[in-house]
N, C-alpha and C positions, 0 to 999 in steps of 0.2 A: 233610503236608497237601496242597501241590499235586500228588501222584502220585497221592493218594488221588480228589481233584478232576479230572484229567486219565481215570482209569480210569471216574470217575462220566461225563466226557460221554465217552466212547467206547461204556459200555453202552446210554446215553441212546440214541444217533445208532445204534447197532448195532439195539437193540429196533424205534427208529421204521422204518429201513427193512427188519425182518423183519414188520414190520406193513404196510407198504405192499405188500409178497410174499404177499399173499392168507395170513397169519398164516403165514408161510414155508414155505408151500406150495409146490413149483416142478410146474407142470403141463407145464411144455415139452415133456415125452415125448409128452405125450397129442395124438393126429391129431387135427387140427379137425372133425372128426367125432362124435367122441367128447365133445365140447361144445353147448352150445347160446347163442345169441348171438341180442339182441336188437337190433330196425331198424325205423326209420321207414319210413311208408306213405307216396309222394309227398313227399318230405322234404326238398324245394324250396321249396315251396307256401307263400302268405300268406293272410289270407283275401280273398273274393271284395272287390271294389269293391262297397260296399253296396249306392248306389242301382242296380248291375246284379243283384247279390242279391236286394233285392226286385223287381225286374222279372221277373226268373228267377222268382220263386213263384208271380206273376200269371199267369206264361204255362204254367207247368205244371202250375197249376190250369183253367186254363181248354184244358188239352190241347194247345198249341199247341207245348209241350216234353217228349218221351217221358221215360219212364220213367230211361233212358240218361240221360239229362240231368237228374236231380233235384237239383233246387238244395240242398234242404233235408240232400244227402249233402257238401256242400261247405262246410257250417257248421262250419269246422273251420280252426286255424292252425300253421305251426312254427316253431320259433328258427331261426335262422342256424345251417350245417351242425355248423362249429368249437363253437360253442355244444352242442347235440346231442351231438357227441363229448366232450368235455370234463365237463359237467355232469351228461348223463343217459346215459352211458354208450353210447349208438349205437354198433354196427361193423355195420351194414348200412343203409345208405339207398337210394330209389327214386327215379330220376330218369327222366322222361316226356320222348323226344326226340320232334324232328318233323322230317323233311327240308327241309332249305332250300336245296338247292342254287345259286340265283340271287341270295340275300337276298331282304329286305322282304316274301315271301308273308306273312309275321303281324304286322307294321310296324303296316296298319291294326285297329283294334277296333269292326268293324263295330255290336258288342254297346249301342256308345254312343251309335246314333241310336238306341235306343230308348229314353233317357233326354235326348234332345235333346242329345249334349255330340258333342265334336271325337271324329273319329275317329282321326286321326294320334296315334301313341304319343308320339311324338318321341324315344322313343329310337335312338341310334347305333347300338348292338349288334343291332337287329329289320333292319336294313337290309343288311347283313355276311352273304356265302353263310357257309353252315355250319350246326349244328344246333341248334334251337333247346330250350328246356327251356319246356314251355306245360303245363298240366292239360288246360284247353279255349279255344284258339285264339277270340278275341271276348269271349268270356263270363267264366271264369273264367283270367283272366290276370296276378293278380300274383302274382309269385315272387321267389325272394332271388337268382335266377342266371336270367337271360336265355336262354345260351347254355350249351351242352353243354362247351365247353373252359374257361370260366370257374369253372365249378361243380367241375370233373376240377384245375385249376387250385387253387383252394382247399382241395380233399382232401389233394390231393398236397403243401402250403404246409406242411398240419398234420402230416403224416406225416413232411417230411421235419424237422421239430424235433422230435417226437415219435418216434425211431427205435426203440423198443422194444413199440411199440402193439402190440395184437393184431389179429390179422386184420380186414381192412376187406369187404365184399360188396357190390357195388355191382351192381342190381340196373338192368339198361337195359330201359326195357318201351319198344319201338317204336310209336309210336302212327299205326296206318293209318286215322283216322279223326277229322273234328272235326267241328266245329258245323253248317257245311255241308256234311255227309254225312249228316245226320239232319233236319235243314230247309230245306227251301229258299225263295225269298222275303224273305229278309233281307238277299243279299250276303258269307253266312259264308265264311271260308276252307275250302276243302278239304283234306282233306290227300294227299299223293303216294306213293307206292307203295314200296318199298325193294327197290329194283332191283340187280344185279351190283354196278352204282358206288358205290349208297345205302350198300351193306355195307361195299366197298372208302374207301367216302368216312368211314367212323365209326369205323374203325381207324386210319386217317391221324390222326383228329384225336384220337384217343387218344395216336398216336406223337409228336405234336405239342408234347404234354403231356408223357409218361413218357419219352420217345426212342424213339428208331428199336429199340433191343434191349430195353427193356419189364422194365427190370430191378427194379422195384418191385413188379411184376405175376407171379401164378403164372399161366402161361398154359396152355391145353390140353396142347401140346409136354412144359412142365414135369411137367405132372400123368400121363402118358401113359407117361413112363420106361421105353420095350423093351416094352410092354405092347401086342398090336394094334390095340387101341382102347381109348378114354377108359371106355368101359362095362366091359369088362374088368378095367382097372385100377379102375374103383370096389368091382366085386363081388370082386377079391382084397386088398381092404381098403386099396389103397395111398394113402391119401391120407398129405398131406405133415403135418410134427408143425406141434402150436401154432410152438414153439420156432423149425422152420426157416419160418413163414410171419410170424413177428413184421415188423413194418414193410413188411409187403407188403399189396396188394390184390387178390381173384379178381372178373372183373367177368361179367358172366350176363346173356343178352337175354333179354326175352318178346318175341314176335312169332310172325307168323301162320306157316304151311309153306313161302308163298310165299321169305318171307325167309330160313327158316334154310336153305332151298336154294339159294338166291342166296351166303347166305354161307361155305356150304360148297361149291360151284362151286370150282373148280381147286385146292381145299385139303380134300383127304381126309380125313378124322378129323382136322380141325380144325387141320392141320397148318398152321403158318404165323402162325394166328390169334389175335387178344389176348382171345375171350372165348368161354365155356362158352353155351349156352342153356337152357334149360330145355325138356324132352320130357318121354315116356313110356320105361317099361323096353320095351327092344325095340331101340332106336335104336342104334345104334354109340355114338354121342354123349353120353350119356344117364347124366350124373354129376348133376345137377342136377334134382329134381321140384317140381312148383307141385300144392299142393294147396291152397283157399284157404281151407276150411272144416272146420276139425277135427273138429266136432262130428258132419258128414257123414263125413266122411273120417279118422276117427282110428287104425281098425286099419286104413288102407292107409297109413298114415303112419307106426305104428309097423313095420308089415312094408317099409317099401322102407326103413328105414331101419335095420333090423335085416340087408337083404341087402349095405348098403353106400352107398347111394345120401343124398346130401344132400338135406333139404328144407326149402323153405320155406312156410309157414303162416303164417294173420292170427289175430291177439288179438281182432279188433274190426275191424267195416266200418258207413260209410256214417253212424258218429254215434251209431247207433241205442246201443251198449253205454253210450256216456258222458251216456244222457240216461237209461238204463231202469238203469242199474249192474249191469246181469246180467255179471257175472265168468265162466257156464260156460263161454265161448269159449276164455276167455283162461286156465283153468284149462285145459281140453282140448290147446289148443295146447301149455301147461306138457309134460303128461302125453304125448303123442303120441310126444315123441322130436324132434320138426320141430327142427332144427338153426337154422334161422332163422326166428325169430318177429317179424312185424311187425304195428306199431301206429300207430294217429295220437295216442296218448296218454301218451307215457312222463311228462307232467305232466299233472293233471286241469284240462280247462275251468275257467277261470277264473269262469265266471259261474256255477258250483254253489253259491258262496260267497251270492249274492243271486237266484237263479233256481230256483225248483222245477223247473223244466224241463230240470235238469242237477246228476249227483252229481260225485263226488268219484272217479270210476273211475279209475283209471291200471295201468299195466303197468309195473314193476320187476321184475326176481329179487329171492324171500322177502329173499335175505343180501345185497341189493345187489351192484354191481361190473359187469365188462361179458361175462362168461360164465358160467356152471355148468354142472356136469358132469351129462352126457346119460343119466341113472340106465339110460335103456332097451338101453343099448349098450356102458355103461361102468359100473362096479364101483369104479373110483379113486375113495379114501378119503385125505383129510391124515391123515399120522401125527401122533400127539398130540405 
């Protein structure tokens, strides 16, 4: 009887963790390419501070706020990052840096004499050189992470007790441009350029975080392997397996030409460097494409990704899918092949439940989980 009982929970414990194996699936062979993997849009973000939310509608009703600035796209929140990974499956989030070389350039919020209140944040960490994490500098300013190593900081927390995670994409979008670079009259911040150091300064504080050798991280170098360029290696397929990228992160800027020239300045095909960027085919560099709108762009997205090239693609922008429930984006996106799909929705507004002015739309994979396989590139089937 006890042998009989002893063999009962060994099959028990044996089945549960062939279930937790994607139904004992092992996809490790398969290049991260050959997947597709879902990721938050601004995936720092809280929502706006209201009464500067509606101040923001006043003004950009009455013109005083472009287009660029429409509040009514900012109607939007996310969980804390750990949360996101854990719950709704994230391995790509978007984090919005700003240069701060000196500290306190974003300390103040100027956005809050237009609601008569204190402008001083009073937070510690706005004051501290280094890079900050803002949407828009004044206006739209709360977030779950202040700062650029705080944020890198917490990824890395989850990762390193999590050592068997899948691939993480961290997606740096440079932002050369705030509130006062679109109005002026109000005292908004500017924002400052990303110059040789800006670039030099955002690696530092990556190595800050990961170490000086970046050993959690697949870096261009790694991805590059005897190949004469990262483009090369992407079009002779070499990207690295699920398997060998488990418990790593690949990180990726957006930014303007100014920048990726700056950061490729004394490090030729990215040599040296802890992060990919995002171009066009053409570029030596040019493992990573941004294409933002599938629905535009879906056979250029199934062809660079059929030559080799990773991409990433949005589900949903600006609010508008989770108030009208039109899913074709986010179906297009599905279909396209885009490797990395982001959303601000992997849970639906909450206010669909009592607001006609918002459904129930969200972004999962059909089968749940935090990958499926890239049908447009890959053929891999679990054996029964």
């Amino acid at each position: 009887m006890k042998r009989h009982l002893i063999w009962f929970i060994v099959i028990f414990f044996w089945a549960s963790c062939k279930d937790d194996k994607d139904n004992g699936c092992n996809y490790d062979g398969q290049t991260v390419n050959s997947l597709q993997y879902l990721g938050s849009h601004n995936s720092y973000r809280t929502k706006t501070y209201q009464p500067i939310f509606d101040a923001a509608i006043n003004l950009h009703n009455t013109g005083v706020l472009p287009d660029d600035l429409n509040p009514n796209e900012w109607d939007y929140t996310h969980v804390p990052l750990v949360e996101q990974l854990e719950q709704y499956n994230m391995r790509s989030f978007e984090l919005d840096v700003y240069y701060d070389p000196d500290g306190g350039r974003y300390y103040d919020r100027a956005g809050n004499l237009i609601v008569f209140e204190p402008t001083a944040s009073e937070i510690p960490e706005l004051q501290e050189p280094g890079y900050k994490i803002i949407h828009i500098p004044d206006l739209d300013y709360n977030t779950h992470h202040y700062t650029f190593k705080d944020a890198l900081q917490t990824l890395k927390g989850w990762s390193d007790t999590h050592p068997d995670h899948e691939p993480i994409f961290i997606l740096v979008e440079l932002k050369d441009a705030a509130a006062g670079d679109y109005v002026s009259g109000f005292n908004f911040a500017e924002a400052l350029p990303y110059t040789e150091q800006a670039m030099e300064d955002l690696d530092t504080e990556m190595k800050d975080v990961f170490g000086a050798n970046l050993d959690k991280i697949i870096t261009p170098d790694d991805f590059r392997r005897g190949f004469s360029s990262i483009e090369e290696a992407a079009l002779a397929g070499q990207w690295p397996t699920l398997g060998d990228s488990k418990g790593k992160f690949y990180f990726i800027f957006m930014g303007n030409n100014d920048s990726k020239t700056n950061y490729t300045a004394n490090h030729p095909n990215l040599e040296g460097r802890a992060m990919f960027y995002f171009t066009d085919p053409g570029d030596p560099n040019c493992a990573f494409i941004k294409y933002d709108n599938p629905l535009d762009a879906g056979q250029q997205i199934s062809e660079a990704v059929s030559k080799g090239y990773m991409v990433r693609t949005r589900a949903d922008a600006g609010t508008w899918e989770a108030r009208s429930g039109d899913t074709a984006k986010r179906e297009a996106a599905f279909n396209s092949g885009a490797q990395i799909i982001s959303t601000d929705y992997y849970l639906p507004d909450s206010r669909h439940v009592n607001s006609a002015g918002w459904t129930d739309y969200s972004v999962q994979f059909p089968e749940g989980g935090a990958f499926q396989v890239n049908t447009v590139i890959s053929s891999f089937d679990c054996p029964e």
